[in-house]
Structure formats: structure tokens, C-alpha cells
N, C-alpha and C positions, 0 to 999 in steps of 0.2 A: 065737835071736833077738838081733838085735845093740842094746845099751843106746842107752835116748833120748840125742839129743844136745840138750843145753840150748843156747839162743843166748847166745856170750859177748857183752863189750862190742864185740870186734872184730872179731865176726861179725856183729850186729846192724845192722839197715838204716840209715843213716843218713839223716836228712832231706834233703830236697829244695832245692837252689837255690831263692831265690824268686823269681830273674830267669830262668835258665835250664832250672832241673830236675832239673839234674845234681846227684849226691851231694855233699856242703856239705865242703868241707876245713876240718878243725878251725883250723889258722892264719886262713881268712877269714872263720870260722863268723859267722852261718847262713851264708854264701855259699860257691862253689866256686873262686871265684880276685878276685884282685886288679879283674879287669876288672869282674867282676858286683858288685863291691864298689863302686866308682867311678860303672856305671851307676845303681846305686839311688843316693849319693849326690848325681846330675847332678840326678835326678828331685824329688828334695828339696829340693837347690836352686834349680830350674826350675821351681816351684811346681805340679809335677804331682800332688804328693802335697795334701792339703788334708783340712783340719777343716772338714766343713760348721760354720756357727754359725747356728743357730736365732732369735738375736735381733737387734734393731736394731742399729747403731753407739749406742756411748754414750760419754760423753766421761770422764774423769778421775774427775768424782764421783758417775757412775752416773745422773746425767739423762740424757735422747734429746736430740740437738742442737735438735730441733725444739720442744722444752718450751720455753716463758718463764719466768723464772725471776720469783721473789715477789722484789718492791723493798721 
């Protein structure tokens, strides 16, 4: 019966592009190349990507624009 092979590091699956899918090359890690690196940049900067915010716009000191403030 021939011995288990254990998974090395350099056998082991590597993760996934997270634009394309393809195995992630450690120089663009997570990504697979330059290009998938660029695109998700675009997208970050093209305000694709986004943090819902659950609350109002508030200004500087934490009121709603719409409060009146005490005189």
C-alpha cells in the first residue's frame, strides 16, 4: 500500500482570483495578474464598491443638518 501523501505548501490549492477565479499569483496576491489587480482598483475608484451607511448625513459635530440648533 503506497504512504499518504500529505498536501505540501506547494501542492496545496490556492485561492481564487476574486475578479476572475483563476489561481491568485503570490506577486499579485489575492489576485492573478496585474490586470485583475487594476480592475478591482477601477472599481474602488469608480465607486462600485460602497459601505451601505444606515444613518442620516450629519455634519462635523454629530447633529442632522436638519436639527436647529439651541441660541
Amino acid at each position: 500500500m503506497p504512504p499518504e501523501v500529505s498536501p505540501t505548501p506547494t501542492s496545496a490549492k490556492r485561492p481564487a482570483c476574486p475578479i476572475c477565479g483563476k489561481p491568485a499569483d503570490a506577486h499579485y496576491r489575492p489576485f492573478c495578474s496585474k490586470r485583475c489587480a487594476d480592475v478591482d482598483l477601477n472599481r474602488w475608484l469608480g465607486g462600485v464598491y460602497a459601505i451601505p451607511s444606515g444613518s442620516a448625513v450629519e455634519d462635523e459635530d454629530g447633529d442632522s443638518p436638519t436639527q436647529e440648533r439651541e441660541a
